[in-house]
N, C-alpha and C positions, 0 to 999 in steps of 0.2 A: 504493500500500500504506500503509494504517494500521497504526499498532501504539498500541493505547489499553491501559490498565492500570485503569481505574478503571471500578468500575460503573455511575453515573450518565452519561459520557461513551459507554460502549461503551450502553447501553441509548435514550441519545437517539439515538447514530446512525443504530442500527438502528431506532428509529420515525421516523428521519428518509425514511430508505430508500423504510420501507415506504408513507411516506406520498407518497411519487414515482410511486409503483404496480410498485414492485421486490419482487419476491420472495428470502427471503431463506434459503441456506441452512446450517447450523449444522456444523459436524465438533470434536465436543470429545475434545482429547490431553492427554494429560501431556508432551507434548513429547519432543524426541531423534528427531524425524518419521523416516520411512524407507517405503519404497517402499510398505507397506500405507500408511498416513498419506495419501501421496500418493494414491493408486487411490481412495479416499474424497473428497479435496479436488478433483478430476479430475470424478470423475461430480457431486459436487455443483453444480462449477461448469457442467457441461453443462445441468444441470435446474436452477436457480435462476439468480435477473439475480445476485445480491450471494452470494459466500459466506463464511462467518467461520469462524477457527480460531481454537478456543482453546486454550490453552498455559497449563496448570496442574497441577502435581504436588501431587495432593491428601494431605495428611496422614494426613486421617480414615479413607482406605482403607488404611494400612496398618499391622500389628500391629505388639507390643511389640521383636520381633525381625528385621523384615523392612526391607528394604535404601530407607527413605526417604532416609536421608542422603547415599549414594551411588548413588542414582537417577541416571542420566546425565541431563544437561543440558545446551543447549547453544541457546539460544534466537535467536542471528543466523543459524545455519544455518537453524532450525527456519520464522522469519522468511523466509531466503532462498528455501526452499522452497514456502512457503506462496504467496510471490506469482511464482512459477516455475509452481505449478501451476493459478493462475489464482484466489486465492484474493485475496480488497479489504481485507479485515480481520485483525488479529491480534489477539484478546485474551488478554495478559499476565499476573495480576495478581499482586501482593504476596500474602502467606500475609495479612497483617494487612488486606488489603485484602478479601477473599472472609469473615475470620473476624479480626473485630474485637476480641471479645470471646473467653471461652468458648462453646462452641456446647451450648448447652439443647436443641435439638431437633434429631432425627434421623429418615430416613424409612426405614420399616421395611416390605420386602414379603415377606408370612409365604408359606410354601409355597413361590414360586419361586425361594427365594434359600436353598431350606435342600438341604443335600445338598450330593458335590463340592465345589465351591469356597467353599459354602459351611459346609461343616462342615469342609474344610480350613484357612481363613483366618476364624475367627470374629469377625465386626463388621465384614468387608472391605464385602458388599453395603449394608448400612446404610451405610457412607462413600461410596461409586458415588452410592448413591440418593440420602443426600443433598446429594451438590454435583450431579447432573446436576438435580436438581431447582431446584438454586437458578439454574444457568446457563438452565435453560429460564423461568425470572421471569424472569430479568434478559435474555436475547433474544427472549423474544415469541413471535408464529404465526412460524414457519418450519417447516424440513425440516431433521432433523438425520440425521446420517450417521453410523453406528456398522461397525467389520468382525465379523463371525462366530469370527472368532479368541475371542475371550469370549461365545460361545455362550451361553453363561449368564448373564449381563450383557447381552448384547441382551435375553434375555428379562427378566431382571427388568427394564431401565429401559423397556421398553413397557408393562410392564404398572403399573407407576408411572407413566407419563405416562395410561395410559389412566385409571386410578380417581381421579389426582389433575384430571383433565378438561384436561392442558395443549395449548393450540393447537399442538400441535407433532406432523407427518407423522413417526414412526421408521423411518429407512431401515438394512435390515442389508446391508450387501456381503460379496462373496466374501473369501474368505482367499487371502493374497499370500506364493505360495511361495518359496524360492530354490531353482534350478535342480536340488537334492539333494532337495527334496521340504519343507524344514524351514520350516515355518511362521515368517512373518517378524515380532521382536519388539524393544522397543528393549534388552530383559534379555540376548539372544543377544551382545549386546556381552564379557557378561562369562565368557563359554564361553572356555577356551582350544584350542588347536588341537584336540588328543586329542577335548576334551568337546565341539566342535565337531561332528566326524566321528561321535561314538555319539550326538551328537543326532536324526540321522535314526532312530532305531529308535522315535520317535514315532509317525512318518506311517507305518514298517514296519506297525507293529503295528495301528495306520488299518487300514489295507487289507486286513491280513491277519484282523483281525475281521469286515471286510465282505465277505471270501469265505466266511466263515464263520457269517453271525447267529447261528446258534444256538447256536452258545457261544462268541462274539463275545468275554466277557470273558473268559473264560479263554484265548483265544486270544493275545489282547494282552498280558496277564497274562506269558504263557512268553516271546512277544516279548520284549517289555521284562526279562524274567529274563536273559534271555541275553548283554544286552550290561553289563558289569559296572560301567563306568561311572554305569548308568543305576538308579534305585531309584524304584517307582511309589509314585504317593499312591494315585490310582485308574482305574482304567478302565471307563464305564456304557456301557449302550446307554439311549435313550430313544426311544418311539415316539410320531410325531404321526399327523394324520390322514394324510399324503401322504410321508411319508419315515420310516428311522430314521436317528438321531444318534446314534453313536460319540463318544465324551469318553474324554478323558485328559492325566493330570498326572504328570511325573517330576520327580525332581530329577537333574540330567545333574552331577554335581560339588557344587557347592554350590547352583547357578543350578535356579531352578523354573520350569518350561517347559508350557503347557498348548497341546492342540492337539483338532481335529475332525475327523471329516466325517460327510458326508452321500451314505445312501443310501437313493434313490426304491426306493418299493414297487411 
């Protein structure tokens, strides 16, 4: 196990790699890893020779009021983990190290990033975008690993890798529940017991929309009414060619909680 911090180290490595004839696969976190983290760093390392985890709590994704300073952290575990679940690399880095200066440019992807989370958290996907874009310079062609937990965030950063033409396969994984059904996040940390237990009326109201399409959001809507605990941002449905997507955000206490799913047509 590595653990490199700096960009020009971690970017030779991995053209060191690749010039081995290793393939290399990417999983970028903010760190505080926990069993999704892991389920991503796992299948990566099944399908690539090399995988690397990044560990950076990006600034840029988060607003004027939202919990960057008290972000959990905890990078020896996260370390511990990383090469527990088969992972070569760790990259670290400094805030001054990733953003030296003031940051002048920002990458902006219109349409996919507006709605939901994104008109909940204004400027959040513009900060996604532009550090996974910079993480994807600085590692090269590989296969990065994202979970479906940020359903919406998978989609914007494909479709920013796709227009910005980066060598990089985007892989989305399934969502990694705990045994109540609650979508697994490093934010759940800060649930207390009570706001623990009304957290499952996320995944309630999941499910209970998808017996329902047809009025899927209003179904969710009453859900989430019910437990008092809980107060919704919003609940969509969205349709692709082969599934709908069910979306939803609460705040369970103070803590903002987003979750999914997915049903085949």
């Amino acid at each position: 196990m590595q653990v490199i911090d700096r960009i020009d180290a971690f970017r030779k490595e991995l053209d060191t790699l690749r010039g081995d004839g290793r393939t290399v696969g990417l999983v970028p976190t903010m760190g505080y890893l926990h069993e999704g983290h892991a389920s991503l760093i796992r299948r990566s390392a099944a399908e690539c020779d090399v995988t690397a985890v990044t560990v950076f709590v990006n600034p840029l994704q988060f607003g004027a009021h939202e919990d960057l300073s008290t972000y959990p952290r905890d990078l020896d575990s996260d370390v511990a983990m990383a090469q527990a679940e088969g992972a070569a690399l760790v990259y670290a880095p400094p805030v001054e190290e990733m953003y030296p200066g003031e940051v002048l440019t920002s990458v902006h992807v219109s349409g996919v990033s507006e709605g939901m989370e994104g008109a909940s958290r204004p400027g959040h996907f513009d900060g996604v975008s532009t550090v996974v874009a910079k993480l994807f310079a600085i590692a090269g062609p590989c296969r990065a690993y994202f979970g479906e937990k940020d359903y919406q965030q998978l989609a914007v950063v494909r479709r920013m890798a796709a227009d910005l033409s980066f060598p990089v396969d985007i892989v989305g994984c399934p969502i990694v529940r705990e045994v109540d059904g609650v979508a697994m996040s490093s934010r759940n940390v800060y649930l207390s017991a009570d706001e623990r237990a009304a957290a499952t009326v996320l995944y309630r109201a999941l499910h209970a929309g998808a017996a329902d399409l047809a009025n899927a959001r209003a179904v969710m809507t009453d859900v989430v009414a019910s437990e008092p605990l809980a107060h919704l941002d919003y609940a969509e449905m969205i349709e692709t060619d082969h599934e709908y997507r069910l979306l939803i955000a609460a705040r369970v206490g103070t803590t903002r909680l987003i979750d999914n799913l997915g049903v085949t047509k």
